[in-house]
C-alpha positions as CSV (number, residue, x, y, z in Angstrom):
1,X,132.7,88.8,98.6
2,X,129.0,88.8,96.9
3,X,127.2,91.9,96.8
4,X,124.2,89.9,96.2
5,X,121.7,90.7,99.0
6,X,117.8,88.4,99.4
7,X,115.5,91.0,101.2
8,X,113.2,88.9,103.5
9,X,110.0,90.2,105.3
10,X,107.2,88.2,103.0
11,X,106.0,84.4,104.2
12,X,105.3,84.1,100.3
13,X,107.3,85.5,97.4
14,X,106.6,86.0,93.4
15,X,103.0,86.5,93.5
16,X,102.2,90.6,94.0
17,X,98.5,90.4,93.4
18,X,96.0,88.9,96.0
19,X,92.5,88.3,95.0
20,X,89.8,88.5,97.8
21,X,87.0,84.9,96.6
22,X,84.1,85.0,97.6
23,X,82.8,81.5,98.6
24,X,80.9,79.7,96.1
25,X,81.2,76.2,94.1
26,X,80.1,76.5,91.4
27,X,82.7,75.6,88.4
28,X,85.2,78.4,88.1
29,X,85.8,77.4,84.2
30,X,89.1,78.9,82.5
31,X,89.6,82.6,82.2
32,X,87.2,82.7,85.5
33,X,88.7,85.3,87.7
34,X,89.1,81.9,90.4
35,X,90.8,80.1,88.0
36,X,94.3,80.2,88.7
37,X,95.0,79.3,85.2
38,X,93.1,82.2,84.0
39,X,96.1,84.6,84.8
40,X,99.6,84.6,83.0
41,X,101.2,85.7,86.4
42,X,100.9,83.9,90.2
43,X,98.7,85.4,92.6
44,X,97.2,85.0,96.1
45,X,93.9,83.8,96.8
46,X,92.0,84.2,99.9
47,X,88.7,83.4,101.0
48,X,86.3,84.9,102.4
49,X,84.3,82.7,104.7
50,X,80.6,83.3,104.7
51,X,80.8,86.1,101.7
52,X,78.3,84.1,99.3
53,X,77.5,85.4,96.0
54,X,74.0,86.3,97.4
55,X,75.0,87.6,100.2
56,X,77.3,89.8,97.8
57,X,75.0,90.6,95.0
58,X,71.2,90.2,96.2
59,X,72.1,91.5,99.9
60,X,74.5,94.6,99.2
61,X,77.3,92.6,101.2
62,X,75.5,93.5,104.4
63,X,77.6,93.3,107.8
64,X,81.0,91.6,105.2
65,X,83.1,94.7,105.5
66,X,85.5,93.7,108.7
67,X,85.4,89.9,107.3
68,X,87.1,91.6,103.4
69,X,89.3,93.7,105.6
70,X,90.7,90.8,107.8
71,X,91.5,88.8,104.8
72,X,93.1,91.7,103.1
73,X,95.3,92.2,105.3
74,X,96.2,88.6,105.9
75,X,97.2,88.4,102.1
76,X,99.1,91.7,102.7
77,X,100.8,89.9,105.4
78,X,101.4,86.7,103.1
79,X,103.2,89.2,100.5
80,X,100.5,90.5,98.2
81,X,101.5,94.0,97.5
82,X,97.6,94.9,95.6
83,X,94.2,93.8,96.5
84,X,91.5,93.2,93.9
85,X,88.5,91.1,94.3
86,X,85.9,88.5,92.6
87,X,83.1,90.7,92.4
88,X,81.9,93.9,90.9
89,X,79.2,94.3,93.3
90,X,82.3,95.0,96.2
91,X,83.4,98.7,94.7
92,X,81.0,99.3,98.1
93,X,84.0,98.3,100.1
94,X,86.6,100.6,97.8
95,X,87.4,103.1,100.1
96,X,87.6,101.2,103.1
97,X,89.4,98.2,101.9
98,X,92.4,100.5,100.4
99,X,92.6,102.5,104.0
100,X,92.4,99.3,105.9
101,X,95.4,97.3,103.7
102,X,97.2,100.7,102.8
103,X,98.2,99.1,99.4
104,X,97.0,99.7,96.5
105,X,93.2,97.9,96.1
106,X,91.2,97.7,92.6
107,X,88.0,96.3,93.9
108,X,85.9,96.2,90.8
109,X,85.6,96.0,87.2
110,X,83.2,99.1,87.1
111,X,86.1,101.3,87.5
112,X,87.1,100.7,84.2
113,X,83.8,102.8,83.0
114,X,85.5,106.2,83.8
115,X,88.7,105.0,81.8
116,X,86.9,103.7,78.6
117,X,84.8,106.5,78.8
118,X,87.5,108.7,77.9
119,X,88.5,106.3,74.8
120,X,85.6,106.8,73.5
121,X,84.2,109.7,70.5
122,X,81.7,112.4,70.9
123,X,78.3,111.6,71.5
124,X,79.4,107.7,72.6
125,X,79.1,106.1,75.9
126,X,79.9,102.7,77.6
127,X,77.6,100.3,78.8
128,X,77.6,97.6,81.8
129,X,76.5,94.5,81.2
130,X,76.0,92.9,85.3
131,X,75.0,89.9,86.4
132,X,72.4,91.6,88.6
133,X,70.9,94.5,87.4
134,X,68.3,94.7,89.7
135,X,70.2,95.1,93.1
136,X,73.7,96.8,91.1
137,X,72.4,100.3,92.5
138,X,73.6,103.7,92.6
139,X,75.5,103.5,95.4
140,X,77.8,100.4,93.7
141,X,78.6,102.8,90.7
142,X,78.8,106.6,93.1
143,X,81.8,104.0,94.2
144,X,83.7,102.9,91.0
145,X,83.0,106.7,89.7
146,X,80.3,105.7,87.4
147,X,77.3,108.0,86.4
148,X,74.3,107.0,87.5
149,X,72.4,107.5,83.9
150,X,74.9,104.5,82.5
151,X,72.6,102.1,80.4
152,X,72.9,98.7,82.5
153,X,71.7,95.2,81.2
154,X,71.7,92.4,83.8
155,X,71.6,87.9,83.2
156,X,68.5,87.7,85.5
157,X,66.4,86.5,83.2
158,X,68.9,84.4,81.6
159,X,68.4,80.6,81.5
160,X,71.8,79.5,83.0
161,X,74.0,82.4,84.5
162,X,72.5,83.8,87.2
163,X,70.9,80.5,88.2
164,X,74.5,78.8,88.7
165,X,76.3,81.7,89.4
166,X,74.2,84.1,92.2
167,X,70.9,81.4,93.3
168,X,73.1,78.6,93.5
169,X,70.3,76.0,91.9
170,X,73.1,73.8,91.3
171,X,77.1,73.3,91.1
172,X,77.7,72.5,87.5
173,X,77.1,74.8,84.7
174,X,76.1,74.8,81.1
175,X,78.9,76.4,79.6
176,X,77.2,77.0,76.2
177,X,73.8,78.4,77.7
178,X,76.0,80.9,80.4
179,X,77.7,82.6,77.3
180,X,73.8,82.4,75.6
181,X,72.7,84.7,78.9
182,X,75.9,87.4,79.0
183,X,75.7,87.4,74.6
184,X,71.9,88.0,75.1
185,X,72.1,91.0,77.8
186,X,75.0,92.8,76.0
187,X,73.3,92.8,72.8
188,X,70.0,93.5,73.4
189,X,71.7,96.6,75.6
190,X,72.9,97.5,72.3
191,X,69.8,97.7,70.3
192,X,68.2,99.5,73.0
193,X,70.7,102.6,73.2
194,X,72.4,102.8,70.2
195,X,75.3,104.9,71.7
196,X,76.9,102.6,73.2
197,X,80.5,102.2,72.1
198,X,81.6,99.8,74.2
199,X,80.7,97.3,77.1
200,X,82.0,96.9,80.8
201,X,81.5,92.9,82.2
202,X,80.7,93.8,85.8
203,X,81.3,90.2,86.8
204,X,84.5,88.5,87.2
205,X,82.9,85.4,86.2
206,X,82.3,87.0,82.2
207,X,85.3,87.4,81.0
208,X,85.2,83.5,79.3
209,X,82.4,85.3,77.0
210,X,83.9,88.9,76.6
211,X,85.7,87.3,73.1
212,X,81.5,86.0,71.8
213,X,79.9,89.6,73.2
214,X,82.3,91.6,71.3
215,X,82.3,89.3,68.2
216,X,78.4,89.8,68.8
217,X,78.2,93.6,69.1
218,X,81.1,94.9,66.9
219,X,82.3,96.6,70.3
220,X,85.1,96.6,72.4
221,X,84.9,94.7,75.6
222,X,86.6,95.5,79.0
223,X,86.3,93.1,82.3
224,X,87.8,92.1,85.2
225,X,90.7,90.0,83.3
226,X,91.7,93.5,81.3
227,X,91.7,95.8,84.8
228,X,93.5,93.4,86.1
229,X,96.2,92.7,83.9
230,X,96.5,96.3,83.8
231,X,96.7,96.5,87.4
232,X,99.5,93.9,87.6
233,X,101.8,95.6,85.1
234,X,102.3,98.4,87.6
235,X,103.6,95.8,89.9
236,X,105.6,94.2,88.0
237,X,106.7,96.0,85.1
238,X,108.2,94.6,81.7
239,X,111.7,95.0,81.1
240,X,113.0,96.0,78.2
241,X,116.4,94.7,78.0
């Protein structure tokens, strides 16, 4: 007789890891958090209806929190045993998202800062290079345990990012002139406080240009595609056989 036992329970199977979109169309290019091809492992998307970039980023996500938390839990019910999400500007909805799915929940990139923080020599401190810098405030970083002195750069006055990406002026994107706009904010960040040793990409949208901004600045770069891959290795990890 096989001792071989399948454990049901799961409508979906093989893909640990569901990602909470926000909605948006603009191009989702590869190593875009919403690319599927970005990620060297399956995972779950879900959508959530209504949650705009702007809405996310200009608007502090205002009256979103029960919309994230129903479609948590309906990838938890799908089989996803973690929640992340597509924007940095949702470690607002931290606590309540990982009491809500009772999983474990990674809801930004900014949570790396405490982490690299502690890579990092006497007298050297990270920096976050966001997409908004204007409306990423301290409550955003109180919530991914960042300190509220961090030295922030933001693609606002960028030619192509924020445009595409948060106003929505259109649905394609210069690919060339984006990476301009994150290079340009990192590295001017740099200049400015000369202690940085290393960046944090706030938006899941950066990591296609981490590879240019560290090339740029000498510096190590962490985003959303490095917390992430971290985060899935506790899910599934490697065997060594």
């Amino acid at each position: 007789m096989s001792g071989r036992i399948a454990r049901g329970g799961k409508a979906v199977y093989g893909a640990p890891l569901g990602i909470l979109m926000l909605e948006a169309k603009f191009p989702r290019i590869y190593g875009d958090m919403g690319n599927a091809t970005t990620w060297p492992f399956p995972v779950l998307y879900r959508v959530v209806l209504g949650a705009s970039p702007e809405k996310v980023v200009l608007k502090g996500a205002e009256g979103l929190l029960p919309d994230f938390i129903a479609a948590a839990q309906e990838l938890v019910r799908l089989g996803a045993e973690a929640i992340t999400t597509n924007c940095g500007f949702l470690s607002l909805f931290q606590k309540e998202l990982a009491a809500a799915v009772n999983v474990p929940v990674a809801t930004s990139a900014l949570m790396q800062v405490p982490w690299v923080q502690a890579t990092l020599p006497p007298g050297k401190r990270v920096g976050i290079v966001t997409v908004s810098k204007a409306t990423l405030t301290p409550r955003h970083l109180d919530a991914a345990n960042v300190p509220r002195d961090t030295p922030i750069a933001g693609t606002e006055n960028g030619k192509e990012f924020f445009r595409v990406l948060i106003k929505a002026e259109k649905n394609d994107m210069d690919i060339d002139r984006a990476e301009r706009d994150v290079v340009e904010a990192g590295t001017n960040l740099v200049k400015a406080h000369p202690e940085i040793g290393a960046l944090v990409l706030e938006c899941t949208n950066m990591p296609p240009y981490a590879a240019a901004l560290q090339a740029a600045t000498g510096l190590p770069v962490y985003d959303v595609y490095t917390m992430v891959s971290w985060f899935h290795s506790g899910l599934r990890p490697r065997r060594f056989e």
